[in-house]
C-alpha positions as CSV (number, residue, x, y, z in Angstrom):
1,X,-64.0,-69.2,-62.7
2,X,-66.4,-67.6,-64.8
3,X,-66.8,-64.8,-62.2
4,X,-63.2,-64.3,-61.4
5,X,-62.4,-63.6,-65.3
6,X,-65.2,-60.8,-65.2
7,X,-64.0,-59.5,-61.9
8,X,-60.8,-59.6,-63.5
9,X,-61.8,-57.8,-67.1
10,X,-63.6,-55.1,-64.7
11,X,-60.8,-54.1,-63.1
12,X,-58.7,-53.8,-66.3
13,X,-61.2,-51.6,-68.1
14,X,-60.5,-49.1,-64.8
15,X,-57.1,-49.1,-65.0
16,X,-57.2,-48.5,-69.0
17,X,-59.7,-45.6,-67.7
18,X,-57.2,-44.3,-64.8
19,X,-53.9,-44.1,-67.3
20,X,-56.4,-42.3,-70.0
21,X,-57.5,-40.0,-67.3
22,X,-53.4,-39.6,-66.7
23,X,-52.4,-38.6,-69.6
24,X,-49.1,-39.9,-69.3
25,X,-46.6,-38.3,-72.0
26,X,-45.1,-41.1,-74.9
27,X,-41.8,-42.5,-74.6
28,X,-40.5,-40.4,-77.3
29,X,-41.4,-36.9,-75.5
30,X,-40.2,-38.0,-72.3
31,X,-37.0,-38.6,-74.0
32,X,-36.9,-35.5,-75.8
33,X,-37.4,-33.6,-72.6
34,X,-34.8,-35.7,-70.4
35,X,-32.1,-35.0,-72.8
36,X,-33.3,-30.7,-72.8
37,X,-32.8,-31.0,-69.2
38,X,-29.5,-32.8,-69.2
39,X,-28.2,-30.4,-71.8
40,X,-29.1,-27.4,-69.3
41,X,-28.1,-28.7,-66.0
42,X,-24.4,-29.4,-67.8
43,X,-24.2,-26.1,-69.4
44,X,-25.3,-24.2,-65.9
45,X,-23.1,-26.2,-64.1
46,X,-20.3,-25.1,-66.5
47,X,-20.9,-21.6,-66.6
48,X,-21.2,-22.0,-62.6
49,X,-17.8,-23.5,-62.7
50,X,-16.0,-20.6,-64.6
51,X,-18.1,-18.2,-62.6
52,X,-16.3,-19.4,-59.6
53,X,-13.2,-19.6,-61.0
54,X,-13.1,-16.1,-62.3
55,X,-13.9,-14.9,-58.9
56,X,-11.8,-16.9,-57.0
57,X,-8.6,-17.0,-59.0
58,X,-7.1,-14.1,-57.3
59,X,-7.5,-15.7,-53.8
60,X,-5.6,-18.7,-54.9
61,X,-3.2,-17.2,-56.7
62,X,-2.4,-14.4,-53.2
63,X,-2.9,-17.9,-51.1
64,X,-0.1,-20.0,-53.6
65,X,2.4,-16.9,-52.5
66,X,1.3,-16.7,-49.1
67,X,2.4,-20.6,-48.8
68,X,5.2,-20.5,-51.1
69,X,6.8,-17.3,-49.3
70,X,5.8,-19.4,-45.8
71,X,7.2,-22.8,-47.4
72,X,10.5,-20.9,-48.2
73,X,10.8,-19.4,-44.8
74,X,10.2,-22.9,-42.9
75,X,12.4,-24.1,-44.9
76,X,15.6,-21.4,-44.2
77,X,14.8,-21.8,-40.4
78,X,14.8,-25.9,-40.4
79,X,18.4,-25.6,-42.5
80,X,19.5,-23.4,-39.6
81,X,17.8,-25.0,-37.0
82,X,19.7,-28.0,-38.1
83,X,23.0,-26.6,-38.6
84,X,23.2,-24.5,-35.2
85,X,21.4,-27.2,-33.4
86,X,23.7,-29.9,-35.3
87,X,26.8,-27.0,-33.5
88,X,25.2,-26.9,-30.5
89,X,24.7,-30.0,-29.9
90,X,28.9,-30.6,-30.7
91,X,29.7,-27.9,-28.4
92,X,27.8,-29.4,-25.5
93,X,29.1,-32.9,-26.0
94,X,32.5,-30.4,-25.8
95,X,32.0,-29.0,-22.8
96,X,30.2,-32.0,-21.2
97,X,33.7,-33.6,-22.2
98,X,35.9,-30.9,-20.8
99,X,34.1,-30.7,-17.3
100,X,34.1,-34.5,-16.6
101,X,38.0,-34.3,-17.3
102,X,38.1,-31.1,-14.7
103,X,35.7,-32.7,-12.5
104,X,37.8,-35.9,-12.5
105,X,40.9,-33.9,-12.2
106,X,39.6,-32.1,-9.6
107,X,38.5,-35.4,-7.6
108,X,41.8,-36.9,-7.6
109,X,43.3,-33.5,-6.2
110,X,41.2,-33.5,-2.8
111,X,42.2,-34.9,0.0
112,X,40.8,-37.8,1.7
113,X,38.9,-35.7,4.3
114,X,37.1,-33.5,1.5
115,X,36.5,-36.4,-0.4
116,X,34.4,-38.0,2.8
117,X,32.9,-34.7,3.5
118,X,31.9,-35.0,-0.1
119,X,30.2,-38.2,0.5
120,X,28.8,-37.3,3.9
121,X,26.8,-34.7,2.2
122,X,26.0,-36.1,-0.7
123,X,24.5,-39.1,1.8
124,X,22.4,-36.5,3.9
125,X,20.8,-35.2,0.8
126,X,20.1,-38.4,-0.2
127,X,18.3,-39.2,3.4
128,X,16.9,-36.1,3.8
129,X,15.1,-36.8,0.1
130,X,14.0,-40.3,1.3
131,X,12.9,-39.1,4.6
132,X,10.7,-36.5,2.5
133,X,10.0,-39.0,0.2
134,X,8.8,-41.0,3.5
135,X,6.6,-38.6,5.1
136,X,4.7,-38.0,2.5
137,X,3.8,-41.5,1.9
138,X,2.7,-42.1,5.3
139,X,1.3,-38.5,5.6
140,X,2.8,-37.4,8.8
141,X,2.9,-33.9,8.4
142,X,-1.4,-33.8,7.7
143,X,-1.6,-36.0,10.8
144,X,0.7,-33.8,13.2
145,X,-1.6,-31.0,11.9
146,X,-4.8,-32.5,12.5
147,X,-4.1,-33.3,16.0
148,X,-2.5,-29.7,16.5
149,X,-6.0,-28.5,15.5
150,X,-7.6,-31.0,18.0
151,X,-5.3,-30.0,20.8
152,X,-5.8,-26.3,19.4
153,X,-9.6,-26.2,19.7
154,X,-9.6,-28.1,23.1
155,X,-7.5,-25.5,24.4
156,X,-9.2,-22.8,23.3
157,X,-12.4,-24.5,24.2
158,X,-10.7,-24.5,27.7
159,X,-9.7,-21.1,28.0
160,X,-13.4,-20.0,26.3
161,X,-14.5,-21.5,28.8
162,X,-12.0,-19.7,31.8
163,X,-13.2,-16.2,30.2
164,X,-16.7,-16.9,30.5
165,X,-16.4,-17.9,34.2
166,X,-14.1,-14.7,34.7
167,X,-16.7,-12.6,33.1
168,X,-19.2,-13.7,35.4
169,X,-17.2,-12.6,38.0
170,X,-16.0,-9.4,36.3
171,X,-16.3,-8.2,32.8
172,X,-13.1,-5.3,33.1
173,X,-11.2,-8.6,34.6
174,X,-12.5,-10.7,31.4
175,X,-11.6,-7.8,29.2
176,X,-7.9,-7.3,30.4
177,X,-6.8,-11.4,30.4
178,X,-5.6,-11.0,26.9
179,X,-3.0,-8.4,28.1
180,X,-2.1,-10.0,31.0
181,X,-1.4,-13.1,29.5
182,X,0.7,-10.9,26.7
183,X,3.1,-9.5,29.8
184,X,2.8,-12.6,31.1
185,X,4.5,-14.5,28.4
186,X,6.8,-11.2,27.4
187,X,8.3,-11.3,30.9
188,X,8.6,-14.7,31.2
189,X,10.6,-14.6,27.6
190,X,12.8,-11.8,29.7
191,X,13.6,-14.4,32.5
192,X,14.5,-17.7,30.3
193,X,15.6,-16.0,27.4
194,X,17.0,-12.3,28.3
195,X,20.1,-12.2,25.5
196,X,17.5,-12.6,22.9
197,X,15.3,-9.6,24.0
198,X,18.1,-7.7,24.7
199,X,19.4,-8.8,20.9
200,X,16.0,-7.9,19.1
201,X,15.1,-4.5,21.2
202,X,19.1,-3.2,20.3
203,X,20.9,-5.2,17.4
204,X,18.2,-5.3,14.7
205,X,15.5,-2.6,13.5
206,X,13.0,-5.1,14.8
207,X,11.7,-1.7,17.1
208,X,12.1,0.9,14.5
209,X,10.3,-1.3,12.2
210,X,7.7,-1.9,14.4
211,X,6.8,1.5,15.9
212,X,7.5,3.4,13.0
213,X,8.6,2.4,9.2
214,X,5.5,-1.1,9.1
215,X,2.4,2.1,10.0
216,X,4.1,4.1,7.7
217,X,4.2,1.5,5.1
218,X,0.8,0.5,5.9
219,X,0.0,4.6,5.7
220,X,1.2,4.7,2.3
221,X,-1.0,1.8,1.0
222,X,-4.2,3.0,2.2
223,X,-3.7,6.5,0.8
224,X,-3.2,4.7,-2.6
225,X,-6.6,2.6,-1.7
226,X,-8.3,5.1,-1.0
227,X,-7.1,8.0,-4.1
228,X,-8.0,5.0,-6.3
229,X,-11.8,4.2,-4.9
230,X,-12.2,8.5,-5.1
231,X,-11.4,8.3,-8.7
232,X,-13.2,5.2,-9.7
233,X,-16.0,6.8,-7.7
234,X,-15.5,10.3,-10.1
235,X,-15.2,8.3,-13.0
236,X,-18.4,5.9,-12.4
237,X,-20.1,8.8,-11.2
238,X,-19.5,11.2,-14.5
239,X,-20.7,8.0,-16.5
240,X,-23.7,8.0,-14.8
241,X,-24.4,11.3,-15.2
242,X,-23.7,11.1,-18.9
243,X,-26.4,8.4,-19.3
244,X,-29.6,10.7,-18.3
245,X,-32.3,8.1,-19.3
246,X,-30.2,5.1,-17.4
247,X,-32.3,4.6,-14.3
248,X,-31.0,4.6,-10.8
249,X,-32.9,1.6,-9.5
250,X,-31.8,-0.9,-11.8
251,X,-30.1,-4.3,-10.6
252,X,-26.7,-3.1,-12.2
253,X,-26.7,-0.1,-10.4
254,X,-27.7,-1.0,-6.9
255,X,-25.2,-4.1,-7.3
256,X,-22.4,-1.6,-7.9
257,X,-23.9,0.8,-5.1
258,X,-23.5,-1.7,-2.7
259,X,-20.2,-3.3,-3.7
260,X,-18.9,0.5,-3.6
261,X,-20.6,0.9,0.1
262,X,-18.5,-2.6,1.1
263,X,-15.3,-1.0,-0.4
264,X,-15.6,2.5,1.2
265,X,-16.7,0.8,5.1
266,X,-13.6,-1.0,4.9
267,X,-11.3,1.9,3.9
268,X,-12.9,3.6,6.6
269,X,-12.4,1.1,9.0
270,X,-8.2,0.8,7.8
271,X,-8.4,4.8,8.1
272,X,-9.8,4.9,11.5
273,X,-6.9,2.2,12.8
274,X,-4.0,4.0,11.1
275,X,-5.2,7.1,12.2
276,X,-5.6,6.0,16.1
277,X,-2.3,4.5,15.9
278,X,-0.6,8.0,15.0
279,X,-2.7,10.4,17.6
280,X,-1.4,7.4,20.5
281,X,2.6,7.8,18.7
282,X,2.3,11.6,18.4
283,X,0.8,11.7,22.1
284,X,3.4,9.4,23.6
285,X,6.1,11.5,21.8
286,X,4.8,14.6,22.9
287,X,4.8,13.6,26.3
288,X,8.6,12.0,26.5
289,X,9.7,15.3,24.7
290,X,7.7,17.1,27.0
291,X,8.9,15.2,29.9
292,X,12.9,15.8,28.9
293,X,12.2,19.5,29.2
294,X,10.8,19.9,32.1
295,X,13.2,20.9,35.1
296,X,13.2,17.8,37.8
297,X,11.2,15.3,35.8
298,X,13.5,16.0,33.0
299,X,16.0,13.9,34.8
300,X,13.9,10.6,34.7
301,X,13.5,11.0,30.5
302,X,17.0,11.5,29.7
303,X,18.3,7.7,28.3
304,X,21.8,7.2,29.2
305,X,24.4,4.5,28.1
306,X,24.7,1.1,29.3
307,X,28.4,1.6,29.9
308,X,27.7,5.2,31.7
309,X,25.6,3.8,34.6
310,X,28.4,0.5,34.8
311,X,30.7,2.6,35.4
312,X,29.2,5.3,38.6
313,X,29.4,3.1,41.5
314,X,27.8,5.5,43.4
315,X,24.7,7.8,42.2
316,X,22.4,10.1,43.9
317,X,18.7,9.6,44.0
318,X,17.6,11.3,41.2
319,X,20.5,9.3,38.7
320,X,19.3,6.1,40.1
321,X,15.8,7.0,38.6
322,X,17.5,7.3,34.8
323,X,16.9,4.4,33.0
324,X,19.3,2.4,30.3
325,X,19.2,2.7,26.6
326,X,18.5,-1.2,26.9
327,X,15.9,-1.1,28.8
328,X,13.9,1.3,26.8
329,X,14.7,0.0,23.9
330,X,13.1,-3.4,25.1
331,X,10.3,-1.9,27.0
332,X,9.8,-0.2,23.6
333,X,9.8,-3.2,21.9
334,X,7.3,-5.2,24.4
335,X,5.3,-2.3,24.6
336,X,4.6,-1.3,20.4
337,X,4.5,-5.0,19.4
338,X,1.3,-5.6,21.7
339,X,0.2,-1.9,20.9
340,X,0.6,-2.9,17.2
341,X,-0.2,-6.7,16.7
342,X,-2.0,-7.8,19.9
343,X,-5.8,-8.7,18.8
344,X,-8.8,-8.2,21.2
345,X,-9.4,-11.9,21.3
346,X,-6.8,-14.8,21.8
347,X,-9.5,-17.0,20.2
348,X,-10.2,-14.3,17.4
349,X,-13.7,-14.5,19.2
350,X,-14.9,-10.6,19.8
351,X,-14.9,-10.5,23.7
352,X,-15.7,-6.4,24.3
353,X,-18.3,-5.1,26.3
354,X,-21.7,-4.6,26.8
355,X,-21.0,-1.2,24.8
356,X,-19.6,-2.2,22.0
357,X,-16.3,-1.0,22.9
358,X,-13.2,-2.6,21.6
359,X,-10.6,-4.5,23.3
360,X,-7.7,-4.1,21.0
361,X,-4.7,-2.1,22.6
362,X,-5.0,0.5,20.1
363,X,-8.3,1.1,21.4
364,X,-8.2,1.4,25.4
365,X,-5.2,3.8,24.7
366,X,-6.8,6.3,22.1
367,X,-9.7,6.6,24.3
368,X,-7.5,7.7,27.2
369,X,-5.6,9.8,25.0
370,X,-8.4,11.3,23.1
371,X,-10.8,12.8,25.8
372,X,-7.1,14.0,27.5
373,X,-6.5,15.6,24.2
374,X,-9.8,17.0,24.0
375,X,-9.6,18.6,27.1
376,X,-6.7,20.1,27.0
377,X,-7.4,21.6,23.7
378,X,-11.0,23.0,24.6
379,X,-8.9,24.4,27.9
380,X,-5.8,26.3,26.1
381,X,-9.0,27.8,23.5
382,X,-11.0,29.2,26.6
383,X,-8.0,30.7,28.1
384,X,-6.7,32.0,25.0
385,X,-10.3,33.9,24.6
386,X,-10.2,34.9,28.5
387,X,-6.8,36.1,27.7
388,X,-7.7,38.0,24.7
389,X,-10.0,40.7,26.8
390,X,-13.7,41.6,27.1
391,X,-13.9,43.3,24.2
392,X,-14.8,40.1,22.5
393,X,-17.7,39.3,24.1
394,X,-19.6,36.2,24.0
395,X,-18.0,35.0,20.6
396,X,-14.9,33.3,20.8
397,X,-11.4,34.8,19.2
398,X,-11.7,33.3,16.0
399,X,-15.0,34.7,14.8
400,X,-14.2,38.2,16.2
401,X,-10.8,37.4,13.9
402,X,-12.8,36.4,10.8
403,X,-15.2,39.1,11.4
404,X,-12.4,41.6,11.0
405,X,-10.7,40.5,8.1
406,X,-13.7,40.0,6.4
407,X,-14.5,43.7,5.9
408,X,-10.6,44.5,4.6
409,X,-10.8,41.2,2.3
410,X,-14.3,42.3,0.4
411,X,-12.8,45.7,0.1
412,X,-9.8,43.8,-1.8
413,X,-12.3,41.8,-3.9
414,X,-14.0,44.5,-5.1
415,X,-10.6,46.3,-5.9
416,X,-9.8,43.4,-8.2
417,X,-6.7,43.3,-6.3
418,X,-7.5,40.0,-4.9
419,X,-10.0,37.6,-6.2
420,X,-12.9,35.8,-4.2
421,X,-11.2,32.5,-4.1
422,X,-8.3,34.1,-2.5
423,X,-10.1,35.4,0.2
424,X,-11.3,32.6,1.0
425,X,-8.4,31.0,0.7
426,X,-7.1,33.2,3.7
427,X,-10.6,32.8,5.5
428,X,-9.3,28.9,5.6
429,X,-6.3,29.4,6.6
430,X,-7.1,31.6,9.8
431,X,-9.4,29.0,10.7
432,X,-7.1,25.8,10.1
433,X,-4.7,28.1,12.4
434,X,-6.7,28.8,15.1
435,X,-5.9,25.8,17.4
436,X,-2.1,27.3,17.4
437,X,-2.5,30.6,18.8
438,X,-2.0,28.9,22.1
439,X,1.7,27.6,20.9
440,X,2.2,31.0,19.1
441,X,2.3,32.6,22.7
442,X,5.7,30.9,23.5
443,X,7.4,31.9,20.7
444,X,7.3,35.5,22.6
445,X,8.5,33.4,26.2
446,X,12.1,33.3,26.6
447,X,12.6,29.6,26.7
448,X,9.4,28.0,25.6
449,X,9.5,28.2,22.3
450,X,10.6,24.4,22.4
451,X,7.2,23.9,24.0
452,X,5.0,25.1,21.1
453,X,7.2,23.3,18.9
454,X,5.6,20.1,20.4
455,X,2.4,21.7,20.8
456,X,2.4,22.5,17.2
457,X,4.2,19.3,15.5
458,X,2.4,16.9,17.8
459,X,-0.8,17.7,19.8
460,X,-2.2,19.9,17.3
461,X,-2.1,17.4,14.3
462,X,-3.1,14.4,17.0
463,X,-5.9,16.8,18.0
464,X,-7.4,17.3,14.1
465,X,-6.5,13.5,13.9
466,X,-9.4,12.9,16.7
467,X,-11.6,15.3,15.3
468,X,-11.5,13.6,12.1
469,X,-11.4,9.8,13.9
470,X,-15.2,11.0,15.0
471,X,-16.5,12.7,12.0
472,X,-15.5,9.8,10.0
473,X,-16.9,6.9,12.8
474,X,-20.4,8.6,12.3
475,X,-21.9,6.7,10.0
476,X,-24.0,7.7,6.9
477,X,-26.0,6.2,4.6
478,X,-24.8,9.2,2.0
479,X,-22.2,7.4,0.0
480,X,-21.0,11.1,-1.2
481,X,-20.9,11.9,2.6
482,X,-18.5,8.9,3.9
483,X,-16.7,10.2,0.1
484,X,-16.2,13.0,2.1
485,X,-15.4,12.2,5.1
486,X,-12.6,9.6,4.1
487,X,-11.2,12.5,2.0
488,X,-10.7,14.6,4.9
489,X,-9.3,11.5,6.8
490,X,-6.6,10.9,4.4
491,X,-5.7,14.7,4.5
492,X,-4.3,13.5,8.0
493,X,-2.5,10.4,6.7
494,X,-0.6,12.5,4.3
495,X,0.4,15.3,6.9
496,X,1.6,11.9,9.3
497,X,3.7,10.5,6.1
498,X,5.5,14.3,5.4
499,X,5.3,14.8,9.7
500,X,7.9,11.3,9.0
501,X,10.3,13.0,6.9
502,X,10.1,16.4,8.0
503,X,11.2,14.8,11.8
504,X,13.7,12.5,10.6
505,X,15.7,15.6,8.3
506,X,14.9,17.7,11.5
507,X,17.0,15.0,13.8
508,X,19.9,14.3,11.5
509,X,20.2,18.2,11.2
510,X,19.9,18.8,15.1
511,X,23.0,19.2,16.1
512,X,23.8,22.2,13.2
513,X,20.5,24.0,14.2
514,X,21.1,23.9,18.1
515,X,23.7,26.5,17.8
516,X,21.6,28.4,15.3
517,X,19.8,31.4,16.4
518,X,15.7,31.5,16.8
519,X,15.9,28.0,15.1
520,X,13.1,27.1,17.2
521,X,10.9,29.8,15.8
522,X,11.7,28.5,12.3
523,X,11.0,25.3,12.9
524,X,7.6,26.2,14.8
525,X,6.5,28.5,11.8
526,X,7.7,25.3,9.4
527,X,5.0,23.1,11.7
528,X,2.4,25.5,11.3
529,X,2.8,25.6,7.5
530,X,3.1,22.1,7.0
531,X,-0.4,21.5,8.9
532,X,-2.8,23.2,5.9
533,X,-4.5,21.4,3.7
534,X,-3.1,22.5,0.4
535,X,0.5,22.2,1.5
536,X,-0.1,19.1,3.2
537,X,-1.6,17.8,-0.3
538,X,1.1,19.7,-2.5
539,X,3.8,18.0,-0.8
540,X,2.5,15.1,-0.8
541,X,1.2,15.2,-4.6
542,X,5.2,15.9,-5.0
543,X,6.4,13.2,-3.0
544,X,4.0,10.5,-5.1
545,X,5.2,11.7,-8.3
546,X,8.7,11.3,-7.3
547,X,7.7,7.8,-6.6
548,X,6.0,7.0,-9.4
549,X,9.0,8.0,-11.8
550,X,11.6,6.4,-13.0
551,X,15.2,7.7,-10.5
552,X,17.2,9.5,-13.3
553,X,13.7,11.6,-13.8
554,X,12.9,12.6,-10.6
555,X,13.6,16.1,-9.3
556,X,15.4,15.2,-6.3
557,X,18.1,13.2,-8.7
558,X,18.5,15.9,-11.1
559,X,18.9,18.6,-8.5
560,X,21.4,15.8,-6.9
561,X,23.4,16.0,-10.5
562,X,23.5,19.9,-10.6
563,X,25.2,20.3,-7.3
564,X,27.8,17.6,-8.1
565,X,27.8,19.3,-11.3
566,X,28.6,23.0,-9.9
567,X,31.5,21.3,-7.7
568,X,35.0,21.3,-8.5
569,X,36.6,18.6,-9.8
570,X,39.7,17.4,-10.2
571,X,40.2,17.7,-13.5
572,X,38.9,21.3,-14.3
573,X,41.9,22.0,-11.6
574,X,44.7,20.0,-13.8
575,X,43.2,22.1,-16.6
576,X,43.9,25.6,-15.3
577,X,46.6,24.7,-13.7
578,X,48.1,23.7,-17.6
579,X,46.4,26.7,-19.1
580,X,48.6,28.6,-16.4
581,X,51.8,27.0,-16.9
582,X,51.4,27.5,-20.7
583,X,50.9,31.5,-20.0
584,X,53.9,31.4,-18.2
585,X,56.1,29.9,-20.2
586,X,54.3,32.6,-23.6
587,X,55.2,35.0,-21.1
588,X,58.6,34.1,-20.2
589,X,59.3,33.8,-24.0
590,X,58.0,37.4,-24.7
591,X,60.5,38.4,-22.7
């Protein structure tokens, strides 16, 4: 015990050492300083408080207003609210009254046959939403169209198959089953179903629609497609060259250079298709207006009525070779739908050649049409040069042309009296106009004037058409260069949407300008004109602004308002026919 008490006094005469060595302050201090620090934590908190309040005091007071004015508009819109809702709802209840009185009314009026028609219908509405209601719970319409797409893809599997053991046999054979099975199934439509050919080709614009107004709609959008890439293209391109220090190789930039490339292959590709489809119209066109003015084979292309050939019981050779408006007008429908919408694949599969030739429609005729065209161009230009003497030499007649004008031009230039862009302007047009100084010889040939006309509205344009089909198929790497080319290639597309309205004014006006003198030599000079590249642009420029705005703005309306305008009416008439009266009668009081 004795130890424990001195362990125990030890370790109090340390701790009287430690709180020494502390120097803890006495009560009273503490106290003193506890209350300091109160005194100045209340007296910053206070001056804090009216800091804030200073500052803030505006801000409530704009908020208080804000809420009042919103409190007093909430509250005018709930009174009316209440009120017209409170009259609407009365006027409903109203009229909800007076049409169950007319309704009943109107019940007890009909006879009993309308009333059980009325209940016949209402019943097959009532079925007809229960059989829905039906089939979709038991899902028949996903199970008929899973085992259509079983029955599909066996029977293309099937006919895969057939075209693979054809093609072993022969590829051309392989190549052409797609057609035949097209005539196939259009002739056998003719046989079981010949009133509803007949209907379509002659009683609806299925055929015009078809051959002529669906490409020219289709036209019209890919000019837009591709006048909006070219400016995006500008517009990207000036941003680029604005930022100097950018560099080219970054991921931003070669994302956007590849998404461009995507967009410009397939404007190409839409241009190329469009563009094919109007050299094989223009050539077909060419060749039946050809064809009508020719002296025997004339015959054969000259449509007649269906009541005409009824009615000759008997007809000489030659009229039993005229065919039927009907029968064109269905052979045109058979033959532009499969030209038009027939793919190169039934299965969608891509079945050309060993080439790389396509099987489409479109196609196999261009490629016929196109090396004709080519030709026949290349032949008219030799004998045009053989025809325009020795003198010429080896070069052909267009350089010797361009050679002399150039001399007169410069000499203009440096008279100031044109400038150089002018003379080159001219330069451009001798050489757009140098495929038509083979139709410019008719106009001089009693009688064949009608020939260049076709020459020059239709195998000239298809012939620049081709040219520009195989600039534009050679591809480039260059996206500036394919910029290019597809601006050329919708030079085309415009002069085919203004060769549309220039041929359909021509037609409705045809009659009047047959008995007009040298008409023909108008219209051939109006051809040529059309087929340059600023008027073709101009015009078109026109025609896409008169699209664009509104119909009172455009200048075709207004110029429609001035001619009514200038006519006379019916009441300017009454009004000098009063005016005259009332100088007659002055006059007869004079006297």
């Amino acid at each position: 015990m004795r130890l424990i008490a001195s362990r125990i006094e030890v370790l109090l005469d340390h701790a009287y050492d430690l709180l020494e060595k502390l120097d803890l302050p006495p009560w009273q201090e503490y106290k003193e300083a506890a209350s300091a620090a109160f005194h100045d934590v209340r007296v910053a908190t206070v001056s804090s408080c009216k800091f804030g309040h200073l500052t803030f005091r505006p801000v409530f007071i704009l908020l208080g207003i804000i809420l009042h004015c919103l409190a007093v508009v909430l509250q005018i819109i709930l009174e009316n609210s209440i009120y017209h809702g409170w009259r609407a709802l009365k006027e409903f209840y109203f009229q909800m009254q007076m049409a169950t009185i007319w309704f009943i009314r109107y019940q007890k009026s009909l006879s009993p046959s309308a009333i059980y028609a009325e209940v016949a219908v209402l019943a097959a509405v009532t079925t007809l939403w229960l059989l829905r209601r039906h089939v979709k719970k038991h899902r028949y319409y996903e199970r008929t169209m899973a085992w259509y797409q079983v029955r599909k893809q066996k029977v293309l599997k099937r006919y895969n198959h057939f075209v693979d053991q054809v093609g072993k046999t022969s590829t051309f054979l392989a190549l052409l089953l797609p057609h035949l099975l097209y005539f196939t199934f259009a002739a056998i439509i003719k046989r079981l179903l010949p009133w509803l050919v007949t209907y379509l080709a002659t009683k609806t614009p299925l055929n015009a629609f078809i051959q002529y107004f669906h490409p020219l709609y289709c036209t019209f959008l890919i000019i837009g497609k591709s006048t909006q890439h070219l400016r995006t293209y500008k517009v990207v391109e000036a941003d680029g060259n604005d930022k100097k220090t950018a560099s080219k190789t970054t991921p931003s930039n070669v994302k956007r250079q590849q998404k461009q490339k995507a967009e410009l292959e397939e404007i190409r590709k839409e241009v190329v298709d469009i563009l094919k489809y109007w050299v094989v119209y223009a050539i077909i066109i060419a060749t039946v207006r050809t064809g009508k003015l020719l002296p025997f084979v004339g015959h054969m292309f000259t449509v007649v009525g269906d009541n005409v050939t009824k009615g000759k019981r008997r007809q000489g050779m030659l009229s039993k070779l005229r065919f039927s408006s009907k029968f064109v007008e269905e052979i045109s429908l058979v033959f532009f739908t499969w030209l038009r919408f027939m793919p190169s694949s039934v299965t969608g599969q891509d079945k050309s050649s060993l080439k790389g030739k396509g099987n489409s429609p479109i196609e196999i005729i261009y490629k016929k049409f196109s090396s004709f065209v080519k030709s026949a161009m290349s032949s008219s230009a030799s004998l045009t040069n053989k025809a325009a003497g020795s003198h010429l030499g080896n070069g052909s007649m267009l350089s010797w042309c361009i050679g002399k004008l150039d001399f007169p031009l410069s000499i203009l230039v440096l008279g100031r009296a044109i400038s150089q862009e002018t003379k080159q302007k001219v330069i451009t047009t001798v050489t757009e106009l140098s495929d038509l100084i083979p139709a410019a010889i008719t106009l001089f040939v009693p009688g064949c004037s009608s020939y260049g006309v076709i020459y020059v509205s239709l195998v000239a344009p298809a012939f620049l058409s081709i040219k520009s089909c195989d600039e534009i198929n050679k591809k480039s790497s260059n996206v500036a260069t394919m910029e290019s080319k597809v601006n050329e290639a919708s030079r085309f597309l415009r002069f085919w949407m203004i060769h549309a309205l220039v041929t359909w004014v021509l037609d409705s006006f045809a009659p009047i300008l047959a008995w007009v003198p040298f008409s023909t030599h108008v219209i051939w000079l109006l051809w040529a004109f059309l087929q340059l590249e600023t008027t073709t642009r101009r015009i078109y420029g026109w025609f896409e602004s008169e699209v664009e705005k509104p119909l009172d703005q455009t200048q075709t309306m207004q110029s429609v308002k001035r001619v009514i305008a200038a006519l006379p009416s019916s009441v300017d008439s009454q009004k000098d026919t009063s005016s005259n009266e009332g100088q007659v009668e002055k006059s007869k009081k004079e006297d």
